[in-house]
mmCIF file as gemmi writes it, N, C-alpha and C atoms, coordinates in Angstrom:
data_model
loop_
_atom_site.group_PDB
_atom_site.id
_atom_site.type_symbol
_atom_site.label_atom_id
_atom_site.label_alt_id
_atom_site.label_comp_id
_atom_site.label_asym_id
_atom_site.label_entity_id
_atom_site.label_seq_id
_atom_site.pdbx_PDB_ins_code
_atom_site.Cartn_x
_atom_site.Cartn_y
_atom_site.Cartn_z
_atom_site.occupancy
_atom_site.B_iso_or_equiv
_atom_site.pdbx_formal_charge
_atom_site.auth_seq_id
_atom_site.auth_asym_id
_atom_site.pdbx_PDB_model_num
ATOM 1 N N . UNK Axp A 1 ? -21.669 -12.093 -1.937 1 0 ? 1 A 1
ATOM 2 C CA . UNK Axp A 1 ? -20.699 -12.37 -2.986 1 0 ? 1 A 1
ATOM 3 C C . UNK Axp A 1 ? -19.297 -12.109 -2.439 1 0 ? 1 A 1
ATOM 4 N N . UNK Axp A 2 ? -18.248 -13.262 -2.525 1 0 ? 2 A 1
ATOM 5 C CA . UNK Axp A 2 ? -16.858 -12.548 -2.18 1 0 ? 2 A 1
ATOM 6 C C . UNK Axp A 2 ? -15.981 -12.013 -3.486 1 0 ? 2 A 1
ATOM 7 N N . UNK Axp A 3 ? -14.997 -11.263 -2.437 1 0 ? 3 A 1
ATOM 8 C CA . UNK Axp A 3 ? -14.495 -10.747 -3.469 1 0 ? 3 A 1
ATOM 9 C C . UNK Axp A 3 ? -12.953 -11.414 -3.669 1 0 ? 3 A 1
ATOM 10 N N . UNK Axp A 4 ? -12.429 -11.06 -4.671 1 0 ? 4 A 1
ATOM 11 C CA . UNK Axp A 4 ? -10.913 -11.426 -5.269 1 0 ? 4 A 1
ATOM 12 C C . UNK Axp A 4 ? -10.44 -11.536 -4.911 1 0 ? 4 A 1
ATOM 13 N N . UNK Axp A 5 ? -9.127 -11.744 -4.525 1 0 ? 5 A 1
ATOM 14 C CA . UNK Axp A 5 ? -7.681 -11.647 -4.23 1 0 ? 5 A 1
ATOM 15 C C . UNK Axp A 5 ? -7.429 -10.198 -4.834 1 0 ? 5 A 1
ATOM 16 N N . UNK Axp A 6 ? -7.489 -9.97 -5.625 1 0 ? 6 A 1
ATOM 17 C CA . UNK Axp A 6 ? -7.439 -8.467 -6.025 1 0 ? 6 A 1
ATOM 18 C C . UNK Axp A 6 ? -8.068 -7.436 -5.654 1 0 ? 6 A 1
ATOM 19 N N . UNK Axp A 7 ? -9.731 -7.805 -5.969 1 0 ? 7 A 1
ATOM 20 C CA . UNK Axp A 7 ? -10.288 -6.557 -5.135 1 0 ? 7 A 1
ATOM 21 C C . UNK Axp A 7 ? -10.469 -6.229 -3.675 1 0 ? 7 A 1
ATOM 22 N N . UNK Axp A 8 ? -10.033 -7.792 -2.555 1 0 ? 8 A 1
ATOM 23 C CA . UNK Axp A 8 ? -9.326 -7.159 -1.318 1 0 ? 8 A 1
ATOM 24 C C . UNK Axp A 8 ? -8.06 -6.77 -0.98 1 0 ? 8 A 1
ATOM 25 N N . UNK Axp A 9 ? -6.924 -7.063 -1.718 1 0 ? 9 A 1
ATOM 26 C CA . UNK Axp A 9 ? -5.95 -6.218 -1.621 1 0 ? 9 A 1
ATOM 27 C C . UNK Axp A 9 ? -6.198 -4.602 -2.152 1 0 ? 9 A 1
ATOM 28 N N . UNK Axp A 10 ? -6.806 -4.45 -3.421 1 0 ? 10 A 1
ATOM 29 C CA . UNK Axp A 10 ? -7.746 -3.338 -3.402 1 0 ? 10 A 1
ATOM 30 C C . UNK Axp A 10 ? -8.141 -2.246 -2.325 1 0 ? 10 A 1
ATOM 31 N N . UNK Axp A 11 ? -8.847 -3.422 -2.238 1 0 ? 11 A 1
ATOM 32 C CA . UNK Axp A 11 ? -9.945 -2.068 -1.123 1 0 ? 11 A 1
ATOM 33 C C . UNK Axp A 11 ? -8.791 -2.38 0.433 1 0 ? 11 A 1
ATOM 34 N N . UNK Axp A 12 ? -8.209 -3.107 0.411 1 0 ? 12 A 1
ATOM 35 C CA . UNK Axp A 12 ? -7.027 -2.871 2.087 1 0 ? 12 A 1
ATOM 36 C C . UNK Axp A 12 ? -6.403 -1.637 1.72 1 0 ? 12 A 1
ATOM 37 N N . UNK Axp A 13 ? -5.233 -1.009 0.297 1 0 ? 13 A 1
ATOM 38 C CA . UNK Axp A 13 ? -4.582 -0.046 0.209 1 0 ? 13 A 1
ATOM 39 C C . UNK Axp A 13 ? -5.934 1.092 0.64 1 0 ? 13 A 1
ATOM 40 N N . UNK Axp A 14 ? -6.415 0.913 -0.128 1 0 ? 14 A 1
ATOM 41 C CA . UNK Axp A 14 ? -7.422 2.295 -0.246 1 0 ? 14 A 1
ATOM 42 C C . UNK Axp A 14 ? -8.024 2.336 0.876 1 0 ? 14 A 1
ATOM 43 N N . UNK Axp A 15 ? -8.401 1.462 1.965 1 0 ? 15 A 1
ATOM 44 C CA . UNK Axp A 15 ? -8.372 1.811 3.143 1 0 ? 15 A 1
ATOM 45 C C . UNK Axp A 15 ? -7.409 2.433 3.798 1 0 ? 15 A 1
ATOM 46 N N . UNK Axp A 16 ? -6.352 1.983 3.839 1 0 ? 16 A 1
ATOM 47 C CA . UNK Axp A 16 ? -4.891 2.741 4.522 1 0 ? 16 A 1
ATOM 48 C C . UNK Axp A 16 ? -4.758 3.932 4.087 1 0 ? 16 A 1
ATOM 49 N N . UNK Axp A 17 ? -4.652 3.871 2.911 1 0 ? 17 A 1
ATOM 50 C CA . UNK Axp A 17 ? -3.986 4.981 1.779 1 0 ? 17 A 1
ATOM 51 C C . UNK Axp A 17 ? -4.886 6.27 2.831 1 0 ? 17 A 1
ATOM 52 N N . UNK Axp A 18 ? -6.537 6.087 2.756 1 0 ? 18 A 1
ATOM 53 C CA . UNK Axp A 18 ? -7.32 7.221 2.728 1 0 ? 18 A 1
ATOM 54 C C . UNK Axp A 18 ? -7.246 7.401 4.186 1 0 ? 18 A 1
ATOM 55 N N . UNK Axp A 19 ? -6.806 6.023 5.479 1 0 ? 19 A 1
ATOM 56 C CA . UNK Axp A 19 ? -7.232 6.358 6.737 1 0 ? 19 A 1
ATOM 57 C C . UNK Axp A 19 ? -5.563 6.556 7.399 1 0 ? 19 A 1
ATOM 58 N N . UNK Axp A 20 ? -4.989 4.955 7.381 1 0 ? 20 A 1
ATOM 59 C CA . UNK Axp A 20 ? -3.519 5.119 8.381 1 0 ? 20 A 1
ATOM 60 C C . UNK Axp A 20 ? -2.881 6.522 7.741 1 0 ? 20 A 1
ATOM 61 N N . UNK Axp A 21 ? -2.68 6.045 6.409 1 0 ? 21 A 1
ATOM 62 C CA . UNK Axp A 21 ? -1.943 7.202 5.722 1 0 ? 21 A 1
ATOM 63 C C . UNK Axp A 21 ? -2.016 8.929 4.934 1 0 ? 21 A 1
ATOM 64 N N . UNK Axp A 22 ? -3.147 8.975 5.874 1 0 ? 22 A 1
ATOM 65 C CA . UNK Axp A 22 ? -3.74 10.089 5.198 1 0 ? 22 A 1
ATOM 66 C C . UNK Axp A 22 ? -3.08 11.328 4.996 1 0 ? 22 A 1
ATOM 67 N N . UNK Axp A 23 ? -2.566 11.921 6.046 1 0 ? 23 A 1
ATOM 68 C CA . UNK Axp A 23 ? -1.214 12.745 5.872 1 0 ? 23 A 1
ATOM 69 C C . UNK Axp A 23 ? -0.243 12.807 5.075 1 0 ? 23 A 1
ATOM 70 N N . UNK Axp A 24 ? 0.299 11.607 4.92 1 0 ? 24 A 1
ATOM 71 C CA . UNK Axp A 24 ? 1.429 11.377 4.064 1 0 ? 24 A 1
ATOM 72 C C . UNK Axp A 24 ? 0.994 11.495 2.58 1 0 ? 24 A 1
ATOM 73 N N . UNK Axp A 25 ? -0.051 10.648 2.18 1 0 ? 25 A 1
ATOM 74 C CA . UNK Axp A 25 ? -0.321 10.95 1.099 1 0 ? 25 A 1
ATOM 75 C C . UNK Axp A 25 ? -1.447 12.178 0.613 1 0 ? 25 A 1
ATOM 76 N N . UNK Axp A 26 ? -1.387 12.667 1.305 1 0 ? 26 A 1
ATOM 77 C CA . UNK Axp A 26 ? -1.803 14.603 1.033 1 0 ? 26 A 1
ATOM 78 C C . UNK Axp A 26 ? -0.927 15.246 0.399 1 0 ? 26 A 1
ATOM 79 N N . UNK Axp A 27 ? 0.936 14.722 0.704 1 0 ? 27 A 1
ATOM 80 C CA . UNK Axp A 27 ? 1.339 15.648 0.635 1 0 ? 27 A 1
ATOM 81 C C . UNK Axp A 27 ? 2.608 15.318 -0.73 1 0 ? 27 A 1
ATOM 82 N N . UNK Axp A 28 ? 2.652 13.433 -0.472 1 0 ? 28 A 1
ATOM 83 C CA . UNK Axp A 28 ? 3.574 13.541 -1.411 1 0 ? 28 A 1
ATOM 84 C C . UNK Axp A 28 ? 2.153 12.14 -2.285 1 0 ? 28 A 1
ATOM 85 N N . UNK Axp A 29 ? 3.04 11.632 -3.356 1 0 ? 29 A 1
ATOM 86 C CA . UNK Axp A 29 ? 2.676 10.791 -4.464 1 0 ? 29 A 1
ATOM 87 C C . UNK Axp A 29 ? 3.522 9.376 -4.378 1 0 ? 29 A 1
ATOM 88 N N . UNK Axp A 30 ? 2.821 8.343 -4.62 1 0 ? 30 A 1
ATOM 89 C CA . UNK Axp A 30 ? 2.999 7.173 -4.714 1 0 ? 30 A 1
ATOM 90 C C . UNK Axp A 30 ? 4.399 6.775 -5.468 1 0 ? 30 A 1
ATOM 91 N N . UNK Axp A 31 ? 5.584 6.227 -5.895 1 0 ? 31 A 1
ATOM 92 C CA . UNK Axp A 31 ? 6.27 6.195 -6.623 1 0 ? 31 A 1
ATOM 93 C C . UNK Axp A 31 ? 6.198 4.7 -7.886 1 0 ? 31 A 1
ATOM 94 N N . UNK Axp A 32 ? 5.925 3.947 -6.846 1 0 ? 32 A 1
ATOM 95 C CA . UNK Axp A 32 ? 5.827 2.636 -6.764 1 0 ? 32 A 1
ATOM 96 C C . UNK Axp A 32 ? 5.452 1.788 -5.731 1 0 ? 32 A 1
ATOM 97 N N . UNK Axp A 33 ? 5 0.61 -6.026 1 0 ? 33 A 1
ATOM 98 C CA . UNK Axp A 33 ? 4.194 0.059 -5.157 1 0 ? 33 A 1
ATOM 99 C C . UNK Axp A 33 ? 4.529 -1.243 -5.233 1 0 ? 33 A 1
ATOM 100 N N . UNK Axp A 34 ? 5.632 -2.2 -4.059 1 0 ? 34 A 1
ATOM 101 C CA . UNK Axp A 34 ? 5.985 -3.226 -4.199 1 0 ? 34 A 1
ATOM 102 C C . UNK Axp A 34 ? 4.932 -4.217 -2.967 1 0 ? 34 A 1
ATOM 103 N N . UNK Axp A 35 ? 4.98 -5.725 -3.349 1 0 ? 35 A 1
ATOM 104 C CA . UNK Axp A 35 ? 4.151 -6.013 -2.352 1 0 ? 35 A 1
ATOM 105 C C . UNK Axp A 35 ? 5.303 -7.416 -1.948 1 0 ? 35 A 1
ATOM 106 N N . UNK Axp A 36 ? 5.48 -7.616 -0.411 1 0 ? 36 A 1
ATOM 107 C CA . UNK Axp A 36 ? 6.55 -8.644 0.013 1 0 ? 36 A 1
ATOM 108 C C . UNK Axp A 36 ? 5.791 -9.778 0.599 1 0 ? 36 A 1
ATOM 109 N N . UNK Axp A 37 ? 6.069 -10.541 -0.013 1 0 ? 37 A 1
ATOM 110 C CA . UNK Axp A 37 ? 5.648 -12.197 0.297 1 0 ? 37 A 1
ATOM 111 C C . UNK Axp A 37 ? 6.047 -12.41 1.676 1 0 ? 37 A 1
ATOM 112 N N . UNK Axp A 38 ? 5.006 -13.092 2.753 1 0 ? 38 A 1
ATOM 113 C CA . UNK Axp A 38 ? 5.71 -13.569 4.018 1 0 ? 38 A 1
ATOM 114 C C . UNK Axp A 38 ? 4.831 -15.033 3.643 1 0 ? 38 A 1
ATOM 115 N N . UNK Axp A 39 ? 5.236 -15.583 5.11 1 0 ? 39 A 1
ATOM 116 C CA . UNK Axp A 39 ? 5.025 -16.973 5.65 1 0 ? 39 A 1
ATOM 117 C C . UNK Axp A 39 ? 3.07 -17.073 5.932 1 0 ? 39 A 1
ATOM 118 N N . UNK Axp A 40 ? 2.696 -17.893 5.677 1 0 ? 40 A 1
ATOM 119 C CA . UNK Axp A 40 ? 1.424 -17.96 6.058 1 0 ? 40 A 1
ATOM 120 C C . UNK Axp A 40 ? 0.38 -17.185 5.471 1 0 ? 40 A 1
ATOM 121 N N . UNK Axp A 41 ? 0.675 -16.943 3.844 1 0 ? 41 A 1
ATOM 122 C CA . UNK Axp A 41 ? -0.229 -16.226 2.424 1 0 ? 41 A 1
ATOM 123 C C . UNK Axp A 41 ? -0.531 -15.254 3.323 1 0 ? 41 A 1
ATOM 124 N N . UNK Axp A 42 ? 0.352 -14.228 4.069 1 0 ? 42 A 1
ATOM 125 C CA . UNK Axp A 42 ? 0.327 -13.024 4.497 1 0 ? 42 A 1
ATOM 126 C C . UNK Axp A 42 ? 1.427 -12.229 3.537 1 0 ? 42 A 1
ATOM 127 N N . UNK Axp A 43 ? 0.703 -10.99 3.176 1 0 ? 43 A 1
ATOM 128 C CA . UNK Axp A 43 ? 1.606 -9.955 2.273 1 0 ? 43 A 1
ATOM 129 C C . UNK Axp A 43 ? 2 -8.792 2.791 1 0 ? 43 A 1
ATOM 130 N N . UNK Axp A 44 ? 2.994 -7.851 2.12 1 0 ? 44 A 1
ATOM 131 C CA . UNK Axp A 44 ? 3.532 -7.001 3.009 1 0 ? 44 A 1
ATOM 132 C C . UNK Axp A 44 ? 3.42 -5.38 2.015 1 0 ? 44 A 1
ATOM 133 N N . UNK Axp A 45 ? 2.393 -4.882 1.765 1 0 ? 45 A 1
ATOM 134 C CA . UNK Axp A 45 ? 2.542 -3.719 0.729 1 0 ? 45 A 1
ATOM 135 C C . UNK Axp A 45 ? 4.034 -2.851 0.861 1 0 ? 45 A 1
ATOM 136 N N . UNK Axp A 46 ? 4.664 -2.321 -0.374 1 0 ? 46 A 1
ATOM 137 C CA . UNK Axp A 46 ? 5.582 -1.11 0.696 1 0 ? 46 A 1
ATOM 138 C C . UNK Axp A 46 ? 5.66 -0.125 -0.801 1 0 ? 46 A 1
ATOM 139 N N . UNK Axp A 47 ? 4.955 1.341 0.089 1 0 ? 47 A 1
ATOM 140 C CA . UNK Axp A 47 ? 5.112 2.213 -0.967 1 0 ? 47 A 1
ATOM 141 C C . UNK Axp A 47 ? 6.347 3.201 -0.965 1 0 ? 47 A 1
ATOM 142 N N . UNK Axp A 48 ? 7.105 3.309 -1.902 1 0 ? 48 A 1
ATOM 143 C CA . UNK Axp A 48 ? 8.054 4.461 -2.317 1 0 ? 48 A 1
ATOM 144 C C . UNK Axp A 48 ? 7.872 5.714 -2.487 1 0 ? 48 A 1
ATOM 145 N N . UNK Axp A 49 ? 7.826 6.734 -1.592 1 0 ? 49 A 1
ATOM 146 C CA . UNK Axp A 49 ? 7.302 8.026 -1.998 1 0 ? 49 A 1
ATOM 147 C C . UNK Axp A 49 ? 7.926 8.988 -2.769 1 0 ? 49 A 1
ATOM 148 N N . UNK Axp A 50 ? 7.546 10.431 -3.331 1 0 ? 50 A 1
ATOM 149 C CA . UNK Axp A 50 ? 8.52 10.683 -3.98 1 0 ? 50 A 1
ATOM 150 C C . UNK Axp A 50 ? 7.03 12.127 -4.155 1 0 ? 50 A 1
ATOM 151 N N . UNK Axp A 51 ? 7.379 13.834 -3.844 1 0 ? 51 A 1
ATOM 152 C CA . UNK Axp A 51 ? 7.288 14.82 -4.018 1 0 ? 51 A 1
ATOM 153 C C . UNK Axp A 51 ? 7.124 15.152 -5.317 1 0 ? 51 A 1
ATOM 154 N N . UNK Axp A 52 ? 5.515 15.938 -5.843 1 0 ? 52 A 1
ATOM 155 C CA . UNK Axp A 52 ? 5.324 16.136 -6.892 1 0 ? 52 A 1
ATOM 156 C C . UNK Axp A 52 ? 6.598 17.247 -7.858 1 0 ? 52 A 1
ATOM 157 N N . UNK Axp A 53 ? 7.018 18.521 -6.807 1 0 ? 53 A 1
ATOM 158 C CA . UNK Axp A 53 ? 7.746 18.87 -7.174 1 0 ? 53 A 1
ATOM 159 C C . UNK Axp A 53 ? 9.218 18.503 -7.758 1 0 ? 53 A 1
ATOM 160 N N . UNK Axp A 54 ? 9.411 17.227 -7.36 1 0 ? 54 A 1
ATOM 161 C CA . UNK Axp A 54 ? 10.289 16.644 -7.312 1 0 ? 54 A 1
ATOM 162 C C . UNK Axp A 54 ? 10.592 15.786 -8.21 1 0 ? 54 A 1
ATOM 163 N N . UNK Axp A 55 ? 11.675 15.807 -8.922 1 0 ? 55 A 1
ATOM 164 C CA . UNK Axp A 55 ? 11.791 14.85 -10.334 1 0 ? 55 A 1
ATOM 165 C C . UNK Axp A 55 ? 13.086 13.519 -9.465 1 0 ? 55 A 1
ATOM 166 N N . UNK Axp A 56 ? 12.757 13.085 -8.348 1 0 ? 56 A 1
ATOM 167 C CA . UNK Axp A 56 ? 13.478 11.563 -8.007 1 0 ? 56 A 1
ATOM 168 C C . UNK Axp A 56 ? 12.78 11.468 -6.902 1 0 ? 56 A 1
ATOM 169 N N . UNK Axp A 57 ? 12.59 10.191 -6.433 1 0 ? 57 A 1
ATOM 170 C CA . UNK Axp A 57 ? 11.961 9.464 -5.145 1 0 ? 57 A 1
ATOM 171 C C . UNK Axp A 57 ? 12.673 9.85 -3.818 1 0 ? 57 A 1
ATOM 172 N N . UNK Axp A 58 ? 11.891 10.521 -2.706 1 0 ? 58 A 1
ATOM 173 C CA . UNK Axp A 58 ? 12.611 10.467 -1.513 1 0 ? 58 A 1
ATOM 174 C C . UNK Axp A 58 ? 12.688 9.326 -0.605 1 0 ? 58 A 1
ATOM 175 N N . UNK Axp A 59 ? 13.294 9.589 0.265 1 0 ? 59 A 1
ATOM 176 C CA . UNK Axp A 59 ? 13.734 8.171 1.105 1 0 ? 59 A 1
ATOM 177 C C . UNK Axp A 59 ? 12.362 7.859 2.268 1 0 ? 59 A 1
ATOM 178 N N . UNK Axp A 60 ? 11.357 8.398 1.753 1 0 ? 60 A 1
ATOM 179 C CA . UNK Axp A 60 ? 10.304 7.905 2.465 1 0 ? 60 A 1
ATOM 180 C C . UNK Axp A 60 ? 9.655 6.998 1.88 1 0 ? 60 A 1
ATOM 181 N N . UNK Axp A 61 ? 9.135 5.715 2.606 1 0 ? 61 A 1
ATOM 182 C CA . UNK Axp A 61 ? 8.635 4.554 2.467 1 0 ? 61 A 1
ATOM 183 C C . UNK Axp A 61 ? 7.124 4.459 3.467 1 0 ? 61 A 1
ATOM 184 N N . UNK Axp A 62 ? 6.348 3.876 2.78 1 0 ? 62 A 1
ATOM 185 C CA . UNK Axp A 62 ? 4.956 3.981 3.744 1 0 ? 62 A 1
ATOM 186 C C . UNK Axp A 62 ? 5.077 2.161 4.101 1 0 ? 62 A 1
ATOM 187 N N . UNK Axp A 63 ? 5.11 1.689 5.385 1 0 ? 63 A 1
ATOM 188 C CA . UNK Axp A 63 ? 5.269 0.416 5.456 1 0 ? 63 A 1
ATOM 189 C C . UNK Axp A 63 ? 3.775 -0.164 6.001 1 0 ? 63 A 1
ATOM 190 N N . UNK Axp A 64 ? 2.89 -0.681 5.147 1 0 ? 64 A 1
ATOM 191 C CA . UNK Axp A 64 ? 1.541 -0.976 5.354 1 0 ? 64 A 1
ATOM 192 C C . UNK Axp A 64 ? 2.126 -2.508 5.756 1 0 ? 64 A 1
ATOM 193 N N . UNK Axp A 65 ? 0.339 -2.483 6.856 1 0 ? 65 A 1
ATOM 194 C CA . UNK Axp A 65 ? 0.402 -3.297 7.654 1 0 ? 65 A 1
ATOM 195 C C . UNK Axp A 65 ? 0.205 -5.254 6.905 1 0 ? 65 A 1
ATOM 196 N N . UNK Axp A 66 ? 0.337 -5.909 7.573 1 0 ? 66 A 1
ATOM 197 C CA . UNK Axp A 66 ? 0.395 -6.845 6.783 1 0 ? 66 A 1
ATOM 198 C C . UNK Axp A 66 ? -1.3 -6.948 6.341 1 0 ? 66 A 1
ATOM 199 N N . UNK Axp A 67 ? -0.904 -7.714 4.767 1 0 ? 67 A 1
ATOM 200 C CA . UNK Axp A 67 ? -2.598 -8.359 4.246 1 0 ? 67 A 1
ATOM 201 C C . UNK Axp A 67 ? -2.966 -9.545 4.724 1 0 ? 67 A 1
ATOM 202 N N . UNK Axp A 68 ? -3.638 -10.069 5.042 1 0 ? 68 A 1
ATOM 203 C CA . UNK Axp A 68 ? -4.019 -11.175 4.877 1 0 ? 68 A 1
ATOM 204 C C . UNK Axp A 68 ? -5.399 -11.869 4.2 1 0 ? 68 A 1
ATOM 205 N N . UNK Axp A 69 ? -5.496 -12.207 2.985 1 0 ? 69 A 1
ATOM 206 C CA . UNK Axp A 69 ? -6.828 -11.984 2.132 1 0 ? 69 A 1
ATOM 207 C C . UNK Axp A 69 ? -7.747 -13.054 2.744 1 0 ? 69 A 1
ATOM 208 N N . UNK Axp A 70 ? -9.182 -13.06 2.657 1 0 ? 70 A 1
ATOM 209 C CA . UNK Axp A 70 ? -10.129 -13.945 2.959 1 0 ? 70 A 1
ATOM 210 C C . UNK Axp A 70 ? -9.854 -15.096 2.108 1 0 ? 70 A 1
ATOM 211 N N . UNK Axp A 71 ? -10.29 -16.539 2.751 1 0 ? 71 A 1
ATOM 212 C CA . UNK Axp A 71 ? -10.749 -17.266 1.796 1 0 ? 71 A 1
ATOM 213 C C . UNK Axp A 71 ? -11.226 -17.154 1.096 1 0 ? 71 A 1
ATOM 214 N N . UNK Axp A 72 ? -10.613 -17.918 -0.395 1 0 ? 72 A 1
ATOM 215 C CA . UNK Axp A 72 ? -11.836 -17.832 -1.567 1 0 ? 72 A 1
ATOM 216 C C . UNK Axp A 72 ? -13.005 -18.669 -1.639 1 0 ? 72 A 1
Protein backbone atom coordinates (compact mmCIF):
# COMPACT_ATOMS: atom_id res chain seq x y z
CA UNK A 1 0.00 0.00 0.00
CA UNK A 2 1.52 3.57 -0.64
CA UNK A 3 1.40 6.14 1.33
CA UNK A 4 0.29 10.04 1.02
CA UNK A 5 1.88 12.96 0.31
CA UNK A 6 1.26 13.56 3.86
CA UNK A 7 2.06 10.56 5.57
CA UNK A 8 5.62 10.65 3.78
CA UNK A 9 6.36 14.00 4.57
CA UNK A 10 5.21 12.61 7.96
CA UNK A 11 7.24 9.94 8.60
CA UNK A 12 10.59 12.08 6.69
CA UNK A 13 10.26 14.85 9.80
CA UNK A 14 9.95 12.15 12.33
CA UNK A 15 12.73 10.48 10.89
CA UNK A 16 15.05 13.55 11.15
CA UNK A 17 13.40 15.02 14.07
CA UNK A 18 14.26 11.53 16.10
CA UNK A 19 17.72 10.73 14.05
CA UNK A 20 19.66 14.00 12.16
CA UNK A 21 18.18 16.10 14.86
CA UNK A 22 18.20 14.44 17.87
CA UNK A 23 20.20 16.72 20.04
CA UNK A 24 18.67 19.71 19.14
CA UNK A 25 15.41 18.67 19.74
CA UNK A 26 16.17 17.20 23.31
CA UNK A 27 16.80 20.34 24.25
CA UNK A 28 14.73 23.00 22.74
CA UNK A 29 10.86 22.84 21.11
CA UNK A 30 9.58 23.25 17.72
CA UNK A 31 8.21 26.88 17.19
CA UNK A 32 6.88 26.52 13.87
CA UNK A 33 7.22 24.60 11.03
CA UNK A 34 7.47 26.17 7.51
CA UNK A 35 7.92 24.00 4.40
CA UNK A 36 9.81 25.84 1.04
CA UNK A 37 8.78 24.94 -2.37
CA UNK A 38 11.81 24.19 -4.81
CA UNK A 39 12.12 23.20 -8.51
CA UNK A 40 11.42 19.61 -9.36
CA UNK A 41 8.23 18.79 -6.51
CA UNK A 42 11.26 18.83 -4.13
CA UNK A 43 10.43 20.54 -0.61
CA UNK A 44 12.45 22.21 1.86
CA UNK A 45 11.14 21.72 5.74
CA UNK A 46 12.57 24.66 8.05
CA UNK A 47 11.96 24.53 11.74
CA UNK A 48 12.05 27.68 14.12
CA UNK A 49 13.29 26.83 17.46
CA UNK A 50 12.54 28.43 20.51
CA UNK A 51 13.52 27.19 24.53
CA UNK A 52 10.84 25.90 26.77
CA UNK A 53 11.95 28.29 29.32
CA UNK A 54 11.68 30.82 27.09
CA UNK A 55 8.65 32.98 26.22
CA UNK A 56 10.15 34.15 22.29
CA UNK A 57 11.82 32.06 19.51
CA UNK A 58 15.64 31.87 19.32
CA UNK A 59 17.59 32.40 16.27
CA UNK A 60 18.03 28.76 15.81
CA UNK A 61 16.63 27.17 12.72
CA UNK A 62 16.84 23.31 12.00
CA UNK A 63 17.39 23.27 8.07
CA UNK A 64 16.06 19.68 6.99
CA UNK A 65 17.22 18.08 4.15
CA UNK A 66 15.31 18.31 1.04
CA UNK A 67 11.85 15.98 0.55
CA UNK A 68 11.25 14.49 -2.23
CA UNK A 69 7.85 12.37 -2.00
CA UNK A 70 7.30 8.99 -3.92
CA UNK A 71 5.06 8.69 -6.69
CA UNK A 72 1.53 8.39 -6.14
Amino acid sequence: MSMTFEDQSIQFLENHIDGSFQHIMSVQVISRLEWWDFIDSKYRPIAVMYEEDQDYESNLICLFPPFVPEEL
